[in-house]
C-alpha positions in Angstrom: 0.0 0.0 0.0 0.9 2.9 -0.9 0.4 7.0 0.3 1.4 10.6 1.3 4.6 10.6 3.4 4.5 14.6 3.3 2.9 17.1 1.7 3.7 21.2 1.2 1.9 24.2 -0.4 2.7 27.5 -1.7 0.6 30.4 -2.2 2.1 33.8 -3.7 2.2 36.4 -1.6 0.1 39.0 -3.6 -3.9 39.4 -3.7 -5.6 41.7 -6.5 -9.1 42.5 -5.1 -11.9 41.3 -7.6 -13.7 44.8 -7.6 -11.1 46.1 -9.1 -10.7 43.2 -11.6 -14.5 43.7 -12.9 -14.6 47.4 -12.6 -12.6 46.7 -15.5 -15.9 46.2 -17.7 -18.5 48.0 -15.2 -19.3 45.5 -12.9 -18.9 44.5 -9.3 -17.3 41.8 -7.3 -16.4 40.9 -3.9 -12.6 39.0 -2.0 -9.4 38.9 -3.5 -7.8 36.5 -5.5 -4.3 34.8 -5.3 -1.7 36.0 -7.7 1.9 35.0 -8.6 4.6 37.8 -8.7 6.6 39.1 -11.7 9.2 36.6 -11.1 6.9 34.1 -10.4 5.8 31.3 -12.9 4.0 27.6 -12.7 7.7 26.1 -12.4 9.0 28.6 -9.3 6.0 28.2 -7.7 5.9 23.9 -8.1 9.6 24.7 -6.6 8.4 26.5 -3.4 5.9 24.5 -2.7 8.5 21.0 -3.3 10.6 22.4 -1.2 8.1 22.8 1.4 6.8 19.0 1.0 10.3 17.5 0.7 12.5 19.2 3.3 16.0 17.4 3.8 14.3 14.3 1.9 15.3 13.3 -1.9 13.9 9.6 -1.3 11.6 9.8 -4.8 12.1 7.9 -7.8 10.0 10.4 -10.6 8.8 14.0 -10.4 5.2 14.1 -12.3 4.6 18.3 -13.1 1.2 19.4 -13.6 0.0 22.5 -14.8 -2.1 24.6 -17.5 0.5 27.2 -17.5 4.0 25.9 -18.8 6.9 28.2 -18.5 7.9 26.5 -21.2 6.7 24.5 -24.4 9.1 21.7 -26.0 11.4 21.8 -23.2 10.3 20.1 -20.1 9.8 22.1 -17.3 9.8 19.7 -14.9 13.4 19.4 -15.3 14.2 22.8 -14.2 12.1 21.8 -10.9 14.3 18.7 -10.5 17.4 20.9 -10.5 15.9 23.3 -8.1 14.8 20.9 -5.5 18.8 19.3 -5.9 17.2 16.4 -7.0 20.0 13.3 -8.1 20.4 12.8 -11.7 18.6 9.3 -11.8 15.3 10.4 -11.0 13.0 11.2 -13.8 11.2 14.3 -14.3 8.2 14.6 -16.8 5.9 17.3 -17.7 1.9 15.8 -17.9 0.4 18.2 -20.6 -1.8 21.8 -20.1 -4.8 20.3 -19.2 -6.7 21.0 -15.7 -7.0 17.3 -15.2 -2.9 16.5 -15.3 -3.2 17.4 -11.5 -5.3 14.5 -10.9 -2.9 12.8 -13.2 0.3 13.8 -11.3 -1.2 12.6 -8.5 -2.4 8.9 -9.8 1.5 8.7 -11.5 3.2 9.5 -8.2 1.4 7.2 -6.3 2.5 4.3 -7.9 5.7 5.5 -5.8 7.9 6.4 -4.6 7.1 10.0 -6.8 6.5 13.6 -6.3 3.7 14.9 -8.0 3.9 18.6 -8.1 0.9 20.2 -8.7 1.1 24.2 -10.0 -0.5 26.8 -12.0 -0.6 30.5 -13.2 -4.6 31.2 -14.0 -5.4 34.2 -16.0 -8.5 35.4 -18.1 -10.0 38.1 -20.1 -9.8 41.1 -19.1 -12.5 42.1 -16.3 -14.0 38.8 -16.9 -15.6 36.1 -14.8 -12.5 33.7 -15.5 -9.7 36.6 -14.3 -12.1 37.2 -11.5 -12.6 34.0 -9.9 -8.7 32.2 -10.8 -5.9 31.8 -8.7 -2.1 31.2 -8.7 -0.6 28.4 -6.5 1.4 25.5 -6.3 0.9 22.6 -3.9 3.1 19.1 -3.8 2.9 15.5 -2.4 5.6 12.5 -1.7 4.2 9.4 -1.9 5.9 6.4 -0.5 5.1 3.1 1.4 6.5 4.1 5.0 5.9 6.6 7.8 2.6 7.9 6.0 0.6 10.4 7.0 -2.4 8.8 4.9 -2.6 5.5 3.2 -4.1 5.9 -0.5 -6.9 3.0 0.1 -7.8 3.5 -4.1 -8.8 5.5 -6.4 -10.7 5.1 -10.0 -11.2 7.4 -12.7 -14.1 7.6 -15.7 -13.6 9.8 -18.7 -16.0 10.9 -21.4 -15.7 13.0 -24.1 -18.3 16.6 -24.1 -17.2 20.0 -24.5 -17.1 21.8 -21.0 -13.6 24.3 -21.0 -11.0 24.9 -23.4 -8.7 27.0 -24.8 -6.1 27.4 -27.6 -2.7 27.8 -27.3 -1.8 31.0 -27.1 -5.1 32.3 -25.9 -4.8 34.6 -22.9 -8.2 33.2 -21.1 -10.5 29.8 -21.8 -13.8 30.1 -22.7 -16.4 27.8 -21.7 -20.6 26.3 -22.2 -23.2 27.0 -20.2 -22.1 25.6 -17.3 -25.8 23.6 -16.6 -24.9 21.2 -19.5 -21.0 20.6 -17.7 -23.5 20.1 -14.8 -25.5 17.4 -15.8 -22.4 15.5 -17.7 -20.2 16.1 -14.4 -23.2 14.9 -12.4 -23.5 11.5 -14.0 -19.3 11.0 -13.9 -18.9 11.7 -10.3 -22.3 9.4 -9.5 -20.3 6.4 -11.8 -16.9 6.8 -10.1 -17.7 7.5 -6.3 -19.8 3.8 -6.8 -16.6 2.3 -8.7 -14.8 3.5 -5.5 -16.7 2.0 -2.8 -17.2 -1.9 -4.8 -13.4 -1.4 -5.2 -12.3 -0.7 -1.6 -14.9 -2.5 0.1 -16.0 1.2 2.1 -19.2 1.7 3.4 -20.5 5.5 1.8 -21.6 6.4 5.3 -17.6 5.4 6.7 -16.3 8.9 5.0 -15.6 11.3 7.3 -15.1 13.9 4.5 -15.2 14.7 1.1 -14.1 17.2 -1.1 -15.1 18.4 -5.2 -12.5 20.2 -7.2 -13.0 21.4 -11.0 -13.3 24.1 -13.0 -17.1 24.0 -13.4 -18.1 26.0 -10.3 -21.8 24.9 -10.5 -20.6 21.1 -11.2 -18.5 21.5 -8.2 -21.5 22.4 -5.9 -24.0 19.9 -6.9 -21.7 17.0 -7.0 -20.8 17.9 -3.2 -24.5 18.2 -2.3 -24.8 14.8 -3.5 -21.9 13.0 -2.0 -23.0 14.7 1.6 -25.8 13.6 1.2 -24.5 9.9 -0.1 -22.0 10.1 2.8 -23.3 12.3 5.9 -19.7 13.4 5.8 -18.0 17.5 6.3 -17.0 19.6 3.4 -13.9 20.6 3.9 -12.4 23.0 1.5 -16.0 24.4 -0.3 -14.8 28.0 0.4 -11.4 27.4 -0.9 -11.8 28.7 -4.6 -13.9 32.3 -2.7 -10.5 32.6 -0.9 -7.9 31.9 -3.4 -9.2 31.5 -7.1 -9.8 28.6 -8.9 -6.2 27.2 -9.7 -6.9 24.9 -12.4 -4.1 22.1 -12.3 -3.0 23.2 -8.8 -6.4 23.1 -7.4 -7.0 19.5 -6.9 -3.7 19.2 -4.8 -4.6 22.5 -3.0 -8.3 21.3 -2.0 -6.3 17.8 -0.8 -4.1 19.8 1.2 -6.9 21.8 2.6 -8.3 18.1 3.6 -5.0 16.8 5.5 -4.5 19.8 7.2 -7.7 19.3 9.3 -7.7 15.4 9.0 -7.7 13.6 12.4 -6.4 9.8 12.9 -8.6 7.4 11.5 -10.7 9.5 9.2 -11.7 8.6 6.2 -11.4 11.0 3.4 -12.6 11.3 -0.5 -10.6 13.8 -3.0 -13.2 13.8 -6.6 -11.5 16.1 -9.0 -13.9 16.6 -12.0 -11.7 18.4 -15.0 -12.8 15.9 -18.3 -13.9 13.5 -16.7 -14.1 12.1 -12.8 -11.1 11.1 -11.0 -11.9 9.8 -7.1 -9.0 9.1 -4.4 -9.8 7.8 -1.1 -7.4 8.2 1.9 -7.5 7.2 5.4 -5.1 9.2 7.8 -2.8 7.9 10.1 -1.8 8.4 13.6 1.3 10.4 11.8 -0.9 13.1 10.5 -1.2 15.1 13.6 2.4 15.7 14.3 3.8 15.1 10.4 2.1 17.6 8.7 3.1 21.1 7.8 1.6 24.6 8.6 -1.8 25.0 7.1 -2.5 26.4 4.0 -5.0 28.6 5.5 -2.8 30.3 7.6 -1.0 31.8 5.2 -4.5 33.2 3.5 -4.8 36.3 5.7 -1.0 37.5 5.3 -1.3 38.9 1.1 -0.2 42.2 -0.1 -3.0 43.9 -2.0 -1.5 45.1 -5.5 -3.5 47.3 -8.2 -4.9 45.9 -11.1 -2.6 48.2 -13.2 0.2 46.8 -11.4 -1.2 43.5 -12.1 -1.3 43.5 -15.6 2.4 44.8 -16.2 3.1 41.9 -15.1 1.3 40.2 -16.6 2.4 42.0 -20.0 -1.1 42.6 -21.2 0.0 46.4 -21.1 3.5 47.3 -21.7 5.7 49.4 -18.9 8.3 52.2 -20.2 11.7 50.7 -21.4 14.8 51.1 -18.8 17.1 53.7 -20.3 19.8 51.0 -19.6 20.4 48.0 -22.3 18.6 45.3 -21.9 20.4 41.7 -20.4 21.9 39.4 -23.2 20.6 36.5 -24.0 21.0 33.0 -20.6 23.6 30.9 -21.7 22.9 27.3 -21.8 26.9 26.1 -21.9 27.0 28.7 -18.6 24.1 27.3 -17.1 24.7 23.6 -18.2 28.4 24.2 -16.1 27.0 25.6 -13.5 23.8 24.0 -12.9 24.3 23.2 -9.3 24.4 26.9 -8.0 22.5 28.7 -10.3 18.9 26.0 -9.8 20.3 24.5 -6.6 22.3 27.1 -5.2 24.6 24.9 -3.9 28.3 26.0 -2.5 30.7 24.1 -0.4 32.4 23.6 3.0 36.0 23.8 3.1 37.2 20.4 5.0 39.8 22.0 6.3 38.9 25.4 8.4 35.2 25.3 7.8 34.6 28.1 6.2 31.3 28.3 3.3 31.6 30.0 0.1 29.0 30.6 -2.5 29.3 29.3 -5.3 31.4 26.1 -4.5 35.2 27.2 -5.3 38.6 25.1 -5.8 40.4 27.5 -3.5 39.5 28.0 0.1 39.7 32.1 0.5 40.6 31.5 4.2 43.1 28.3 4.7 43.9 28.1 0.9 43.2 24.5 0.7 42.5 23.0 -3.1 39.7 20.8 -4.3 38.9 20.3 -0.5 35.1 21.2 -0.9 32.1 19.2 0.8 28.8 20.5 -0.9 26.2 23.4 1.1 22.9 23.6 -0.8 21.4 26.1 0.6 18.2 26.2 -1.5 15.1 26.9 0.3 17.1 28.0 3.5 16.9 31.1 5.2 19.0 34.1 6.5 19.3 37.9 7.7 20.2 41.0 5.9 23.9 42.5 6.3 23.2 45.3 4.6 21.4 46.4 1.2 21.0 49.0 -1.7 17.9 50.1 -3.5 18.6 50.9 -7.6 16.5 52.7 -9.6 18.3 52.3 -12.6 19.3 48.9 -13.4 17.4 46.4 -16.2 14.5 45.7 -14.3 11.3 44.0 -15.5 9.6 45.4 -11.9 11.8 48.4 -10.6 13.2 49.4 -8.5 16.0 46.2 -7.6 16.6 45.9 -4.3 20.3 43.9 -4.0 21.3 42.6 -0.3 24.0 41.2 1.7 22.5 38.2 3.2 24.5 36.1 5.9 22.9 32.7 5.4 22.0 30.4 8.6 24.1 27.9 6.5 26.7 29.7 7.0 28.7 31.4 4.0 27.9 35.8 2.7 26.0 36.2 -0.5 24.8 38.9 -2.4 21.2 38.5 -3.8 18.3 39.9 -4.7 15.2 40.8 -3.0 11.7 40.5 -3.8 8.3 40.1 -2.6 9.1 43.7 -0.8 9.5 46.9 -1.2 12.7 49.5 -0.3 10.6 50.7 3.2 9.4 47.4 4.4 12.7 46.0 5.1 15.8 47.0 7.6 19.5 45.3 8.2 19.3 42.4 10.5 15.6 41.2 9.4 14.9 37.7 8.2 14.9 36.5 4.7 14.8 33.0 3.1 15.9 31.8 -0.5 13.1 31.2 -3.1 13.4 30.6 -6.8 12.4 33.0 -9.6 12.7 34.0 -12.7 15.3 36.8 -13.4 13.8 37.7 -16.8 13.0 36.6 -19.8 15.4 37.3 -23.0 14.8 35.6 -26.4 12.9 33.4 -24.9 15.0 31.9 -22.7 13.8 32.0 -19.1 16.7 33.2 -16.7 16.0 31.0 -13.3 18.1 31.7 -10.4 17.6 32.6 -6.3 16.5 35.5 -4.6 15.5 36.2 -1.0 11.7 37.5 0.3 11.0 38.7 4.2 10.5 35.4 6.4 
């Protein structure tokens, strides 16, 4: 049998405010709505949130990315993941496709174990519209294994059909959708078909659930099917607000709503993940005695905490308007011999420990600046550890695709000095001596070619 040995989330720190969004088009709206940085993108934010599930643990055999909003098309993004996480070489990495139901996909993948399915997305829309309004941005990421679980995966089972619910082309900014009564009734029948599949496979009584939770992208689908199954099951409904307070995250959302679940599971309880994106995929867990003290902080506590940023701000970065050029040239193009050679600082951000006198130094060396020893270097990866601020500059006119750059002296807890870049903040929030931790990003963009590397946000 197989399960969830841990589990982490990551939601970006920003909120836009969904009045603004539809006064956009002359309407009104209430809540706020998750979204991702400038630096941010599906593959940092899968990142934070493996960082989060894994901690010091690389026991995994295959990372499974899913998400409706690749950084990157051809190349596989889940690669650049692997490398940030300090993944070995011999596991696999593999990108499932831009489709809302890949995160129900990642998940049944990683679970034939040991995997990490890392579930992230970027949502946007038309502008003002219902889609913009009611998305989110978030990541959220799950080791499965065979010991020290925090939930057994007691089965799952999966129906598909073919109707025409949400879609969109490549290249289109937002998906369009039918009238959400006919996804409704399709949804309605799926869900009915594979919660029954679930409960002849596993031999579970419907009234044994102690909770259950819908996910999808048909809002009204979402509803009815979780009338229905409370009413099947007598069971809670966890996680029913989630979209109001985040946005609808498409690929992420399933993993985020099973997060939601975990985070308030108790030993014993029985609970029932149905994700309805094309079709109706159903996962039943039963916690463990593990989850109360294995589990990391909630995903709700992190809710309250945003940054409210204007719409205008929002869609600069976003590019859907475009910001006045930097009178400075603009960076040259990444390059991929540079990165290639270096690929274990720039996505890991590893350095090394001199043998010797002890001393850290980023990135890893040949010659020890202190004791002058050669090629006497144990490895520091650092990635996803945290700090405090020597000292640091604000510069209005470097290349910046969000300006100003704020550029720090950060001693790490590590150990070792770097300089680094700052984000998440602005010049007047921060002050020598406060706390910062490491979190991947996304330099820029130049040709094309996405420029990944670490920066450091307030703790």
């Amino acid at each position: 049998m197989t399960g969830i040995r841990c589990y982490g989330t990551y939601l970006p720190a920003h909120r836009l405010a969904r009045a603004d969004i539809a006064a956009a088009v002359g309407e009104s709206a209430t809540g706020t709505r998750v979204v991702a940085g400038p630096d941010e993108d599906s593959t940092t934010l899968a990142v934070a949130a493996g960082h989060a599930a894994l901690g010091g643990s690389r026991d995994v055999d295959a990372v499974w990315f899913a998400t409706t909003a690749p950084a990157y098309a051809d190349k596989t993004n889940a690669v650049t993941a692997h490398a940030a996480l300090g993944l070995p070489d011999a596991v696999g990495a593999f990108d499932l496709g831009a489709t809302v139901r890949s995160g129900a996909a990642a998940l049944l993948a990683a679970s034939r174990g040991p995997g990490l399915a890392l579930l992230s997305d970027v949502r946007e829309g038309h502008t003002g519209g219902t889609e913009e309004r009611t998305s989110g941005d978030g990541a959220a990421a799950f080791v499965f294994g065979e010991h020290d679980l925090l939930a057994d995966l007691v089965g799952t089972t999966s129906v598909s059909a073919e109707f025409l619910d949400r879609w969109r082309r490549p290249g289109d900014t937002g998906s369009r959708g039918w009238e959400e009564r006919f996804g409704e009734g399709e949804y309605s029948r799926l869900a009915e078909q594979a919660f029954t599949d679930l409960l002849k496979r596993t031999g579970i009584a419907a009234t044994d659930l102690s909770a259950v939770a819908v996910s999808g992208p048909n809002a009204r689908a979402v509803r009815t099917t979780g009338r229905w199954l409370q009413r099947q099951t007598g069971a809670l409904e966890p996680g029913t607000d989630l979209a109001a307070a985040v946005g609808n995250t498409g690929a992420a959302h399933t993993g985020l709503v099973l997060a939601d679940m975990l985070d308030q599971a108790r030993p014993g309880d029985t609970l029932l993940l149905m994700s309805l994106a094309d079709g109706a995929d159903a996962f039943l867990f039963r916690a463990t005695d593990r989850i109360v003290t294995g589990r990391p902080r909630p995903l709700r506590d992190g809710l309250a905490s945003g940054k409210i940023v204007p719409y205008a701000t929002y869609l600069l970065w976003r590019g859907r308007v475009e910001r006045e050029p930097a009178r400075r040239p603009e960076p040259v193009r990444p390059s991929a011999p540079f990165a290639a050679r270096n690929a274990a600082f720039k996505f890991g951000f590893a350095g090394g420990r001199c043998r010797s006198c002890g001393t850290v130094q980023f990135p890893g060396p040949r010659v020890c600046l202190r004791c002058r020893a050669i090629d006497g270097f144990e490895p520091v990866p650092v990635a996803g550890q945290c700090g405090r601020i020597v000292t640091f500059t604000v510069d209005h006119l470097a290349y910046s695709p969000n300006p100003p750059t704020i550029s720090a002296v950060v001693d790490l807890d590590a150990g070792g000095r770097v300089q680094i870049e700052l984000t998440d903040c602005e010049p007047g929030e921060i002050a020598v001596g406060d706390a910062v931790e490491l979190t991947f990003r996304r330099l820029g963009t130049v040709e094309g070619i996405h420029n990944y590397f670490w920066k450091a946000r307030p703790r």
